[in-house]
C-alpha positions as CSV (number, residue, x, y, z in Angstrom):
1,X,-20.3,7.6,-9.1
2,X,-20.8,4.9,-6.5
3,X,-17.3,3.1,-5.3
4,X,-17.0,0.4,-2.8
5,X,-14.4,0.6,-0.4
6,X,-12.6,-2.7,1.1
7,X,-10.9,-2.3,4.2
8,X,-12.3,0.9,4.8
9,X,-11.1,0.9,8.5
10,X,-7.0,0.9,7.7
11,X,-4.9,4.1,7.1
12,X,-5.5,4.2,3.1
13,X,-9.0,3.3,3.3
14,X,-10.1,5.8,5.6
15,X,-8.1,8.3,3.4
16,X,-9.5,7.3,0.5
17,X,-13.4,7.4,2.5
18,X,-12.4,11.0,3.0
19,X,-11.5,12.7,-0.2
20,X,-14.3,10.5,-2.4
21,X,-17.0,11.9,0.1
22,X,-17.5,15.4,-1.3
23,X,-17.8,13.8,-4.9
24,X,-18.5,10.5,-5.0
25,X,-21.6,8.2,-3.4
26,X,-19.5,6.0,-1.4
27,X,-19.8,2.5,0.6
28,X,-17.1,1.7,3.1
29,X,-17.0,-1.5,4.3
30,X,-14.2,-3.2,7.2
31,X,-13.8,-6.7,7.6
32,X,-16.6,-6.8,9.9
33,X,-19.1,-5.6,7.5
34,X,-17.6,-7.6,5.0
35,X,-15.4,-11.5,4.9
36,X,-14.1,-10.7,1.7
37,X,-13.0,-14.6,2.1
38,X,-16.6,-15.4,1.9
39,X,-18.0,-16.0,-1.6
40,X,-21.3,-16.3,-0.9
41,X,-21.2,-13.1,1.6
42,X,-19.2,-11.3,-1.0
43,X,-21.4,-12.0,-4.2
44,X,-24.4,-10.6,-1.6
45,X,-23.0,-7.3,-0.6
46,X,-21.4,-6.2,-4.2
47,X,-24.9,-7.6,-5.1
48,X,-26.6,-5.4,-3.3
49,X,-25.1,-2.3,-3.3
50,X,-23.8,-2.3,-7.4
51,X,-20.9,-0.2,-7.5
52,X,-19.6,0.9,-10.0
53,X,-15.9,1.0,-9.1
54,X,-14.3,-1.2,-6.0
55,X,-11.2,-0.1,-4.7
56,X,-10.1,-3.1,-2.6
57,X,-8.0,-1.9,0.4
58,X,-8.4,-5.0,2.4
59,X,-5.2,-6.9,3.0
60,X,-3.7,-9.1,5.6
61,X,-0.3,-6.4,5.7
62,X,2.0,-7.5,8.3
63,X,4.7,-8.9,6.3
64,X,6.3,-10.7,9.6
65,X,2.9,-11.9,10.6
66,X,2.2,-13.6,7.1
67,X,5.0,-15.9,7.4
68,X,3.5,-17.4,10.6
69,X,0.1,-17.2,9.5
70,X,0.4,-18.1,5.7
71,X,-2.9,-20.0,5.3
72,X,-4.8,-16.4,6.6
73,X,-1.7,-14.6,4.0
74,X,-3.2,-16.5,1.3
75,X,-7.3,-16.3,2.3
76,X,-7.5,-13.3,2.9
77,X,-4.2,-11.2,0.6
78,X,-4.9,-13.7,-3.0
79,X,-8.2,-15.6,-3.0
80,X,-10.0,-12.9,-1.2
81,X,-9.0,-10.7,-4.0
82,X,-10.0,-12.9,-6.3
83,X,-13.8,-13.5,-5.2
84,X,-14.3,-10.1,-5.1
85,X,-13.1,-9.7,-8.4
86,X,-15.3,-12.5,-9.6
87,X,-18.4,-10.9,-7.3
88,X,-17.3,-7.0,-9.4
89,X,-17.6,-8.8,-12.9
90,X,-20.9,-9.7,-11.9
91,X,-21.9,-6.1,-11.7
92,X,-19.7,-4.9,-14.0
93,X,-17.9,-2.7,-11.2
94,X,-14.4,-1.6,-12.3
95,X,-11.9,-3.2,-9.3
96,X,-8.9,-1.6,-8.3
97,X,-6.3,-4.1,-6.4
98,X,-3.3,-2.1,-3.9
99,X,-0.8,-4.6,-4.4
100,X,2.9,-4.1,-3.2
101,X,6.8,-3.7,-4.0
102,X,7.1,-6.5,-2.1
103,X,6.3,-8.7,-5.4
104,X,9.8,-7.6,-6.8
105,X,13.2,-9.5,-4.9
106,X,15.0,-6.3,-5.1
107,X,17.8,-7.7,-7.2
108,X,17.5,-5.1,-9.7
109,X,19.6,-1.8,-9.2
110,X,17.1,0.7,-11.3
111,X,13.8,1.4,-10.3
112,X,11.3,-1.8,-11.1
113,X,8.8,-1.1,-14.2
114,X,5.8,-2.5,-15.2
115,X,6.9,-4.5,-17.4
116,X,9.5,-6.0,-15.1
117,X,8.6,-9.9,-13.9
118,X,8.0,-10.2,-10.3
119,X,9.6,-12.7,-8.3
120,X,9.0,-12.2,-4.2
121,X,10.7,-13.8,-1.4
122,X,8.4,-13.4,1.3
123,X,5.0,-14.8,2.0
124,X,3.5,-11.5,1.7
125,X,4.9,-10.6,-1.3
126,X,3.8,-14.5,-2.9
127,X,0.4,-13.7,-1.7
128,X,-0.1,-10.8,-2.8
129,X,1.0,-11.6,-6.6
130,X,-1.5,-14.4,-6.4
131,X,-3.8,-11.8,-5.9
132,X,-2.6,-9.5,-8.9
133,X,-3.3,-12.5,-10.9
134,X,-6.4,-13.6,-10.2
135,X,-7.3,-10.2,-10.4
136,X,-6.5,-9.9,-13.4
137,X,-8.5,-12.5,-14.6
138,X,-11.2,-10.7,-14.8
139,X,-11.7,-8.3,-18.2
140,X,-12.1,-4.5,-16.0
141,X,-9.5,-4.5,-13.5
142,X,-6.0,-2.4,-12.1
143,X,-3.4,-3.2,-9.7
144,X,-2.0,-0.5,-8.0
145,X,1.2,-1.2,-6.3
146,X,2.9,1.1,-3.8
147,X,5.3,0.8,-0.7
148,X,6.5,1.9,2.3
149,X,2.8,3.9,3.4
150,X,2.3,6.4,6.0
151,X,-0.6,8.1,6.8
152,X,-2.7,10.2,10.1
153,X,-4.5,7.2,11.0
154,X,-3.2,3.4,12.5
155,X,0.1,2.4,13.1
156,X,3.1,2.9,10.7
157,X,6.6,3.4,10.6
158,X,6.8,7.3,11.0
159,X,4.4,7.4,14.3
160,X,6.6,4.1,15.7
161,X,9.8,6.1,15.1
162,X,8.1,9.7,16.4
163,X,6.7,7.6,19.7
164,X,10.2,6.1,20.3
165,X,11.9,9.3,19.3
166,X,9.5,11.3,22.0
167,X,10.7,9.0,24.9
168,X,14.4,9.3,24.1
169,X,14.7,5.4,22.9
170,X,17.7,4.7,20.9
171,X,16.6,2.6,17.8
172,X,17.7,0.0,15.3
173,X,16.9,0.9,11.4
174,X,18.0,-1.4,8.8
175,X,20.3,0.5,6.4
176,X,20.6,-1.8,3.1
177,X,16.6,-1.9,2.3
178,X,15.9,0.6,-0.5
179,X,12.3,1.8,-1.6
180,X,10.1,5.2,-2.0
181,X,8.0,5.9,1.0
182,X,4.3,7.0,0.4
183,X,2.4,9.2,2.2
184,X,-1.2,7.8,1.8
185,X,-3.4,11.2,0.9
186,X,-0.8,11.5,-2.5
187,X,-1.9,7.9,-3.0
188,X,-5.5,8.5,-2.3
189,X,-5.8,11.1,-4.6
190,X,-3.6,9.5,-7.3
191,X,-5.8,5.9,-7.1
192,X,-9.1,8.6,-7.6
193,X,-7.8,10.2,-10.5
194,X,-7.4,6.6,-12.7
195,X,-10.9,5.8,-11.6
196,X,-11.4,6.9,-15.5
197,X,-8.0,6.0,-17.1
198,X,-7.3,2.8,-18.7
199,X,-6.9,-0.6,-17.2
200,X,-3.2,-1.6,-16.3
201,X,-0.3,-2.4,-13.3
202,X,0.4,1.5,-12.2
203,X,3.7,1.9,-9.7
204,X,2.5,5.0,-7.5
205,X,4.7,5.7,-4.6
206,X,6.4,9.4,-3.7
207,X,9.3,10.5,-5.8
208,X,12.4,9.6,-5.0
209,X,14.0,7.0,-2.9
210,X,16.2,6.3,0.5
211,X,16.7,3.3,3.0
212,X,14.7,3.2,6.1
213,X,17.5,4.5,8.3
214,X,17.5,7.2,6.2
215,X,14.1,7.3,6.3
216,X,14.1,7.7,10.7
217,X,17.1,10.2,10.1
218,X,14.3,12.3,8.3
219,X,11.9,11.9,10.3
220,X,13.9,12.8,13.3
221,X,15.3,15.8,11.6
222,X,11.9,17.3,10.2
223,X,10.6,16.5,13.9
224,X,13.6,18.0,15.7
225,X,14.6,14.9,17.4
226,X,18.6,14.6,17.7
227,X,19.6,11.9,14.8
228,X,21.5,10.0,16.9
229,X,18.7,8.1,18.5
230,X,18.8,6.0,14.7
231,X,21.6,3.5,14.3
232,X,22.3,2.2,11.8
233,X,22.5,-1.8,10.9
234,X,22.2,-4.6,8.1
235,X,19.3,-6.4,7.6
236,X,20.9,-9.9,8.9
237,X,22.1,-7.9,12.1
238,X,18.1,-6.5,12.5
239,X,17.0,-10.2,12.5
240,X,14.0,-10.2,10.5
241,X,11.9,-13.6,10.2
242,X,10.8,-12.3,6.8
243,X,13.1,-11.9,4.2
244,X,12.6,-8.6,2.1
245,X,13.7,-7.1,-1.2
246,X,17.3,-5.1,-1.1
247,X,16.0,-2.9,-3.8
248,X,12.4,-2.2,-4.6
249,X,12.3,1.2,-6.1
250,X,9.6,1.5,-8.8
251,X,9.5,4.1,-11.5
252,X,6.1,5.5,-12.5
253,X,6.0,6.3,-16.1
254,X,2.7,3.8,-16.4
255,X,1.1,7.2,-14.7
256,X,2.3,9.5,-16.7
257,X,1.0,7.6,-20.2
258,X,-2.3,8.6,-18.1
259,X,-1.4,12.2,-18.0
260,X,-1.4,11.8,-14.5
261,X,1.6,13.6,-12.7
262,X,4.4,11.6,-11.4
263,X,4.0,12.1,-7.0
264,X,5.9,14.5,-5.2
265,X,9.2,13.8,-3.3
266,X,9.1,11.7,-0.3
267,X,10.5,14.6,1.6
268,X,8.2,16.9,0.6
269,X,5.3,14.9,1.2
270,X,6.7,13.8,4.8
271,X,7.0,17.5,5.5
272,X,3.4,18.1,5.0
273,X,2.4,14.5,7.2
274,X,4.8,16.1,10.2
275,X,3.0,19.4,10.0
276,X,-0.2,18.1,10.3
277,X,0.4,15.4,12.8
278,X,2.1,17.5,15.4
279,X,-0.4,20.0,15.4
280,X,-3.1,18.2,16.8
């Protein structure tokens, strides 16, 4: 199979460049190669190279960022999406869209379904479920939302907490922000098995769920840090420009009506990421 890959230069791209290659013909293209805001550029490339599956990565993700930057939040995170959808149609290339948790306001106290109706407070999280939507617009496409990533390559909020952690700096972890960290192999290999499963929203984040002070506490433990370094606070106290959901847990039973297996616990999957990361 040929698959396109957007955004092939951030963590899940590159992770998802890496398990398709053995298998799958596969085109991976960063935002240099490709302006996904660009219709005319976009209609050319998914032109030329016809895939038959894109799995759109590319995403403006720095939720603090957006708010300052919302005309870039929207080009790039909503009618981005959209073009290329329009330019996959074209070809008739199945298009897979990574949305977020971050479309839920976290004002529900079980984990978020499919079915649930999203309702985000942040920039990012408005932008990106203008991108679900026109999306979805078109009759062969998925959106995949997931949370809280962290993988072997860029920046994210293990290797901040592990490079602060190595230096002996104290650190501030908001305590009363809920949601499943996802390491981003589990996700790459989860987004390549519904390449041939039916069309839907699919919730795919690790089992299981924690705040992300208990999230550093992990981290620190796994990595042999002293716990203390992590204190505590409340979201107002942090001081966040962006306002985030309270709750955004997400249950994944929209997998297993795919016979796919529900992902492994957090904990487990962190375990693995440590190993491998501090043994290089």
């Amino acid at each position: 199979m040929k698959i396109l890959i957007t955004g092939a230069h951030g963590q899940l791209g590159k992770e998802l460049v890496r398990k398709s290659l053995p298998f799958h013909s596969i085109v991976s293209l960063g935002k240099k190669e490709f302006d996904i805001t660009n219709q005319d550029q976009a209609g050319n490339v998914i032109l030329h190279y016809k895939p038959q599956y894109i799995i759109h990565t590319a995403a403006f993700t720095s939720v603090e960022q957006c708010e300052i930057e919302r005309k870039k939040a929207f080009e790039v995170n909503a009618l981005g999406a959209g073009i290329v959808a329009k330019a996959a149609e074209k070809v008739n290339a199945r298009m897979f869209y990574i949305s977020t948790d971050y479309v839920f306001d976290g004002k529900k106290h079980s984990p978020y379904t499919v079915e649930d109706r999203p309702n985000p407070l942040s920039i990012y999280g408005i932008s990106k479920l203008l991108g679900e939507r026109l999306v979805l617009l078109s009759n062969n496409a998925s959106i995949i939302r997931t949370s809280w990533l962290f993988g072997h390559d860029g920046s994210n909020f293990v290797k901040t907490m592990l490079k602060l952690a190595e230096i002996g700096k104290e650190v501030k972890v908001v305590n009363d922000q809920i949601g499943c960290p996802t390491y981003v192999s589990d996700l790459a290999e989860t987004i390549l098995q519904l390449l041939d499963k039916k069309n839907g929203i699919y919730h795919v984040s690790n089992s299981g769920y924690c705040s992300w002070y208990t999230f550093a506490q992990t981290i620190f433990e796994q990595a042999g840090f002293d716990l203390k370094l992590a204190k505590p606070v409340t979201t107002k106290e942090y001081g966040a420009i962006c306002p985030r959901p309270p709750y955004s847990v997400m249950e994944q039973s929209s997998l297993e009506k795919q016979g796919i297996k529900p992902l492994r616990h957090w904990k487990e999957a962190l375990n693995e990421f440590m190993r491998k990361e501090l043994s290089q």
